[in-house]
C-alpha positions as CSV (number, residue, x, y, z in Angstrom):
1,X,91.5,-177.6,68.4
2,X,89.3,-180.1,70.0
3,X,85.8,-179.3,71.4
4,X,85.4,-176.0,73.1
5,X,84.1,-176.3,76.5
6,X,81.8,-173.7,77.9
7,X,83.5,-172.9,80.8
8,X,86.1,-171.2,78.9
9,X,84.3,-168.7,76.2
10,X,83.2,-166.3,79.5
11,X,86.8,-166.0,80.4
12,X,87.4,-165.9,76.8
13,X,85.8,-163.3,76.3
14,X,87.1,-160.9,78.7
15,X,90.2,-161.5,77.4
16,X,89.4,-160.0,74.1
17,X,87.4,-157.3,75.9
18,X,90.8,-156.4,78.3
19,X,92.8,-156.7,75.0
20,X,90.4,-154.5,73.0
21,X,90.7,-152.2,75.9
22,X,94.3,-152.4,76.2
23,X,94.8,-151.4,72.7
24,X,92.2,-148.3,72.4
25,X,94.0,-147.0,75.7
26,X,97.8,-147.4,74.1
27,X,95.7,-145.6,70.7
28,X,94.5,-143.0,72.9
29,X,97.4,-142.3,75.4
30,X,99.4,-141.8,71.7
31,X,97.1,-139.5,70.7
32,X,97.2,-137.0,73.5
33,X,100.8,-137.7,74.2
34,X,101.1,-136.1,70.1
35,X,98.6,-133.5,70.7
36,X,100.0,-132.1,73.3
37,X,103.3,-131.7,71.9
38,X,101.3,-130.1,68.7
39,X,100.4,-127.9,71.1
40,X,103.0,-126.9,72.7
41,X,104.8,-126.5,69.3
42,X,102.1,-124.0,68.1
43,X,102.0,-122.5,71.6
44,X,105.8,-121.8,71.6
45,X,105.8,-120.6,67.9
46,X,102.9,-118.0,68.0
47,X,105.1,-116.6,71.5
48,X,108.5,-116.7,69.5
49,X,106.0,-114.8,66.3
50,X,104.5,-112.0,68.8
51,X,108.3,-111.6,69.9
52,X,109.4,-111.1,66.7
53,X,107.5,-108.9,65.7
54,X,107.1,-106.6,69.1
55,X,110.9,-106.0,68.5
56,X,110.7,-105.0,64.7
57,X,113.4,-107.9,63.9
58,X,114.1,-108.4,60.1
59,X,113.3,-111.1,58.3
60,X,110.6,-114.2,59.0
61,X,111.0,-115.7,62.5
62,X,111.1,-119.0,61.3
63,X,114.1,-118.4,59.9
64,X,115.7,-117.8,63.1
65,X,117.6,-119.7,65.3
66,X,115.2,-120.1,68.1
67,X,112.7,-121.3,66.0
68,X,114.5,-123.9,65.1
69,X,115.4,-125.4,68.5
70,X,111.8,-125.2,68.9
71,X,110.9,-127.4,65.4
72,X,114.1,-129.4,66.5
73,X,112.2,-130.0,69.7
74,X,109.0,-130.8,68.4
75,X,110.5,-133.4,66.1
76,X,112.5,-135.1,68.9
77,X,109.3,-135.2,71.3
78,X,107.5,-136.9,68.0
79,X,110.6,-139.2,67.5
80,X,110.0,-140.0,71.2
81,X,106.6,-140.5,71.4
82,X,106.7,-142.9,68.2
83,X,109.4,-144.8,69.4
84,X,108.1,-145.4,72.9
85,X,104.9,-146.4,71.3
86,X,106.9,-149.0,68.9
87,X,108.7,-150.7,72.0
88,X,105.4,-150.7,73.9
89,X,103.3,-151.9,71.1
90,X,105.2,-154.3,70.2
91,X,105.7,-155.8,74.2
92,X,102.0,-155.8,74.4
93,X,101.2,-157.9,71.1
94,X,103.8,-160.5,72.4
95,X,102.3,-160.5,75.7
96,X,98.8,-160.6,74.0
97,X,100.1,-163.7,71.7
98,X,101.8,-165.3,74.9
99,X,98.6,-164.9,77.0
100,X,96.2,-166.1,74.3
101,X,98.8,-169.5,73.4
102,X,99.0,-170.1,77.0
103,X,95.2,-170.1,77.2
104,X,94.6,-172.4,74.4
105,X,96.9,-174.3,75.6
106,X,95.1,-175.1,78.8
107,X,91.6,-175.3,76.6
108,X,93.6,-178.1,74.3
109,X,94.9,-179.8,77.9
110,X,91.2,-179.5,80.0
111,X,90.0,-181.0,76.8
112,X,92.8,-184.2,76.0
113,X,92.4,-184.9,80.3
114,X,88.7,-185.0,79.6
115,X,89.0,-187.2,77.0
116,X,91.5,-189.1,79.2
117,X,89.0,-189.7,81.8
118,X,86.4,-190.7,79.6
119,X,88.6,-193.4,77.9
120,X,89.7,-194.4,81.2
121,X,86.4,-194.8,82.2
122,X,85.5,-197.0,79.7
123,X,88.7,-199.2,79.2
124,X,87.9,-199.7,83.1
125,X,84.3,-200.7,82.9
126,X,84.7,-203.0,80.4
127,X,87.1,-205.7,81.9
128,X,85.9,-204.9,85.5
129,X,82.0,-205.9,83.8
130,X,83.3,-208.9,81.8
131,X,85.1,-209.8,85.2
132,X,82.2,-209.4,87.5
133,X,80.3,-211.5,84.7
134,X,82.8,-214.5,85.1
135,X,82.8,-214.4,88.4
136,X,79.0,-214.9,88.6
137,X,79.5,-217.5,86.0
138,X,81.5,-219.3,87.5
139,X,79.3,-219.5,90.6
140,X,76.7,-221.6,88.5
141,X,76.9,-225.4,89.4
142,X,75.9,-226.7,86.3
143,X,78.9,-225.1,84.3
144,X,81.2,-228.0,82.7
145,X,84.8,-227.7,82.5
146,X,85.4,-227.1,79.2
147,X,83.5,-223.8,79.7
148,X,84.9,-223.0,83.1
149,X,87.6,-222.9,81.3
150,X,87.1,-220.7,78.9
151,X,85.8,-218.2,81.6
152,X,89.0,-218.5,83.3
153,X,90.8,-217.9,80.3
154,X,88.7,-214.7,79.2
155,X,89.3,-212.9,82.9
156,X,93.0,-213.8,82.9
157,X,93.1,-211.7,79.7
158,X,91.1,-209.0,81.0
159,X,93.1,-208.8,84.1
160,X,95.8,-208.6,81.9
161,X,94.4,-205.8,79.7
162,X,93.9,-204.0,83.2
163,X,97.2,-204.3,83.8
164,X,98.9,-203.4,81.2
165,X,96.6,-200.8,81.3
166,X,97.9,-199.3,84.8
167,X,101.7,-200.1,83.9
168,X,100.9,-197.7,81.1
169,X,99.4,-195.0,83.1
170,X,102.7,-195.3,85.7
171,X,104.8,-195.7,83.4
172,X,103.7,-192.5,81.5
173,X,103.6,-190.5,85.0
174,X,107.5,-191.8,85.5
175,X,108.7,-190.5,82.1
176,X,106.9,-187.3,82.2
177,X,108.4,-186.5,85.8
178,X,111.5,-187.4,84.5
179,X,111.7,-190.6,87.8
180,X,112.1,-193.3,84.5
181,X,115.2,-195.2,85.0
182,X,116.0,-199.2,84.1
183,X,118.6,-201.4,84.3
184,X,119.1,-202.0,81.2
185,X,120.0,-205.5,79.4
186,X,121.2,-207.4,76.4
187,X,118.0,-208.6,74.7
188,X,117.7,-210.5,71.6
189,X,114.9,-208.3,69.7
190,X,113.5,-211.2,67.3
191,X,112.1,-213.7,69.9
192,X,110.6,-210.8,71.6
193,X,108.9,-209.5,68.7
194,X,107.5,-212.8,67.9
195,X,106.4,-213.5,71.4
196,X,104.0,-210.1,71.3
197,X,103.0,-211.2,67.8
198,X,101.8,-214.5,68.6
199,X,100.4,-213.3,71.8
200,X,98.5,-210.9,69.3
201,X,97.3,-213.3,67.1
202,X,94.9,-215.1,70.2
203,X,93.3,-212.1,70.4
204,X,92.2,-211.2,67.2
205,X,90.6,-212.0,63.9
206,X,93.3,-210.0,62.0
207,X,96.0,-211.5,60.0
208,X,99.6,-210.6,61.5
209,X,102.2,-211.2,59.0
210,X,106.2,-210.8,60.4
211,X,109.1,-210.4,57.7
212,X,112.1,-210.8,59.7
213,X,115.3,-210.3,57.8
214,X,118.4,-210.8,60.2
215,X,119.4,-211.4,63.9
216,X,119.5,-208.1,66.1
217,X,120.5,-207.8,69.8
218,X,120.0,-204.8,71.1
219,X,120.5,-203.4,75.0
220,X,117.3,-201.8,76.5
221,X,114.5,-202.1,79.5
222,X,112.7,-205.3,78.3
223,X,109.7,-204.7,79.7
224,X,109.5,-200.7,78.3
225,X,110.5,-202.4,74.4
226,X,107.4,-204.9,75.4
227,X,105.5,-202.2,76.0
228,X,106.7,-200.1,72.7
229,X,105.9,-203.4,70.6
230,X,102.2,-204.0,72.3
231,X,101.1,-200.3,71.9
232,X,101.8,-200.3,68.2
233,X,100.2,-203.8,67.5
234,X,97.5,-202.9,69.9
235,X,97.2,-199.7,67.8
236,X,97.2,-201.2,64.4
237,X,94.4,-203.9,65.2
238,X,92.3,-201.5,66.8
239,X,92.4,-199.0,64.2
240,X,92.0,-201.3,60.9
241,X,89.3,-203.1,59.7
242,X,88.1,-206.4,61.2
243,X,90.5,-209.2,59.0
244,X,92.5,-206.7,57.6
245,X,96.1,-207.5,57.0
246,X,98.9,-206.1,59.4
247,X,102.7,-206.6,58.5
248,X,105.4,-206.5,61.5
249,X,108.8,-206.1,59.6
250,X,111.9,-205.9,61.9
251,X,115.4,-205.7,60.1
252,X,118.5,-203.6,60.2
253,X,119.8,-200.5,58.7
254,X,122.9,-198.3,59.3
255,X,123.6,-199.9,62.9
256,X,120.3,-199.4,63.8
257,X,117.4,-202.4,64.0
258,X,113.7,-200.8,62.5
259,X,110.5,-202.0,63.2
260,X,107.5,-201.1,61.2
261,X,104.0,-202.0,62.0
262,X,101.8,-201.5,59.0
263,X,98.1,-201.4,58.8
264,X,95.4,-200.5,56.0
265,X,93.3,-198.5,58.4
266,X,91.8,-194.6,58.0
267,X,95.7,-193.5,58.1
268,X,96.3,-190.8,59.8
269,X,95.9,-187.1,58.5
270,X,99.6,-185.2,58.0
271,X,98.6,-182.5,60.2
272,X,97.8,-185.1,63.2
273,X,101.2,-187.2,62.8
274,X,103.2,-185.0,65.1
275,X,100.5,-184.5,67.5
276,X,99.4,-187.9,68.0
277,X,102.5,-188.4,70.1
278,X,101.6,-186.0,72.6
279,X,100.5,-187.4,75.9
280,X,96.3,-187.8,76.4
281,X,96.2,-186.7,72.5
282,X,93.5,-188.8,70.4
283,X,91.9,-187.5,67.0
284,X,88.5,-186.7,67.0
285,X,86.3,-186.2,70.2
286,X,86.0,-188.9,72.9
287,X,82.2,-188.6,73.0
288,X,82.0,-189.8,69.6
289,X,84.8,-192.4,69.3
290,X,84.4,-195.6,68.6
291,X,87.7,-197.0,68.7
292,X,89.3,-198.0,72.6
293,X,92.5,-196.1,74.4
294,X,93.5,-193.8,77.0
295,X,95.7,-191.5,74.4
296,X,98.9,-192.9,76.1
297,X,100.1,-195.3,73.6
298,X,102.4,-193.8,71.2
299,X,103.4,-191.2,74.1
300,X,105.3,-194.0,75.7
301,X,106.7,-195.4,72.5
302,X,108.4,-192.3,71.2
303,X,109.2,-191.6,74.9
304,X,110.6,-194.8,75.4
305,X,112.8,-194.5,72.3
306,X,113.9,-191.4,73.2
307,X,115.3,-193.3,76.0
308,X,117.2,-196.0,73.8
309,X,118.6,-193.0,72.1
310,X,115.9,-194.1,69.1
311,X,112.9,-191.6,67.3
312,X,109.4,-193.2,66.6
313,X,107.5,-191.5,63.6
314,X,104.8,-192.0,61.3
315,X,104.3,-192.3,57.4
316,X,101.5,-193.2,55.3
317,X,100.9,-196.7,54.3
318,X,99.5,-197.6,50.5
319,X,97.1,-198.2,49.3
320,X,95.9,-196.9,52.5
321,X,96.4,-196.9,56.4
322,X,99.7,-195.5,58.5
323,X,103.4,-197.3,58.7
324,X,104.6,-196.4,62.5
325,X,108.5,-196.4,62.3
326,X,110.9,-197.0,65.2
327,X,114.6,-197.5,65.4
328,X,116.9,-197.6,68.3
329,X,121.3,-198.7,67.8
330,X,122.0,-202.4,67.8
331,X,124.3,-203.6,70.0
332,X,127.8,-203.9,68.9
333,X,129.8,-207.5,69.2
């Protein structure tokens, strides 16, 4: 569970109260419902005792046959009561369980959409400021070419890195409300893995190694496969040491071309693998983070496989780091 807010313990804990409540009552309505029919019993059998006994009748009264409709009675009403109490019981622990997921499912959610707005907030800021910067730059007369340059050059990629940033927002919004739809086309995989790589490599201090074992065409939306490929090499860099080593392999296996993106990062703990899919979900707190994204990443890649009838998952890489996996049919001559 990530951070607990403080705006949900109060409700919290009038849940617990209600559902401490709830559970004392069902004790207590159990209770009287049983001693009542105790005494009624005992009622009914010190009547049926005096009547024996005002009529001189042979013989103990519990052996006769009225007594026993009255014990059969008794029984039933316990048999009753008990069962009753079972059903209801058991409806009010899975409405308790229901309740309480639900609820910490919302605390989970508040939590991953603050986070959200505090990584979009920053992955904002920092293009818009290095933007702003160039701009004013740029405004200087005594700036040679050379470095206007290189100004232009550094706000063209953070206008990029805004946009891809929004197409990754829409995008995600699309695929969740289920309005994600493509043309799709024949694409030759291989030049468009090496086009992200080497686009990559400008960016970075880190060493991108590609093994690429065989030709694959495959038919898909072009731009979401760009966007699967970025968001894992994006993730790996970001996540690994400065100048570690990442590996890009693509080849094919059982009709199906496989990517893996390896890095020699923290890796990725086996209870977070599955989770890190999830859309806004990041591990660890956003206040404390070091490490850039808006939790949206590998939401759209195994969303976007999903799509090209292909799975994404996750393994752990050795010595260290993760291995992200995905795989989607190649297309048939």
């Amino acid at each position: 569970m990530s951070q607990w807010s403080n705006n949900f313990r109060k409700p919290l804990l009038i849940f617990y109260l209600v559902v401490i409540y709830g559970i004392a009552s069902f004790g207590w309505w159990c209770y009287l419902l049983l001693d009542k029919n105790y005494r009624e019993f005992e009622q009914q059998k010190t009547i049926l005792e005096l009547r024996h006994k005002q009529e001189n009748k042979a013989g103990d009264f519990r052996d006769t046959e009225r007594y026993g409709e009255i014990e059969d009675d008794y029984y039933s009403q316990i048999y009753m009561i008990v069962g009753e109490g079972a059903v209801f019981l058991l409806i009010l622990i899975a409405g308790i369980y229901k309740i309480r997921s639900t609820f910490f499912r919302e605390i989970e959610l508040a939590n991953q959409q603050k986070n959200f707005l505090l990584s979009i907030t920053h992955e904002l800021k920092s293009p818009l400021s290095s933007i702003k910067l160039a701009l004013q730059t740029l405004g200087r007369k005594d700036l040679s070419e050379d470095n206007k340059q290189k100004v232009v050059t550094n706000s063209l990629q953070d206008t990029e890195r805004l946009e891809d940033l929004v197409n990754n927002i829409l995008l995600a919004t699309k695929i969740e409300e289920g309005r994600y739809s493509s043309e799709f086309e024949i694409i030759d995989l291989i030049p468009l893995v090496n086009d992200i790589v080497d686009k990559q490599k400008r960016g970075t201090d880190h060493q991108i190694d590609t093994s690429i074992y065989h030709d694959l065409t495959v038919k898909g939306d072009r731009h979401a496969l760009r966007s699967v490929i970025t968001n894992l090499l994006e993730n790996a860099i970001k996540y690994s040491p400065s100048k570690e080593p990442i590996s890009v392999t693509v080849k094919e296996r059982d009709g199906m071309a496989v990517i893996y993106v390896a890095d020699r990062g923290q890796g990725i703990p086996d209870q977070e693998k599955a989770r890190v899919f999830n859309k806004f979900y990041r591990i660890g707190n956003e206040d404390t983070r070091s490490t850039k994204g808006a939790g949206l990443g590998l939401f759209l890649v195994k969303s976007i496989m999903a799509y090209h009838d292909g799975t994404a998952w996750i393994r752990n890489n050795e010595p260290q780091g993760a291995v992200v996996k995905v795989m989607m049919p190649v297309l048939q001559q």
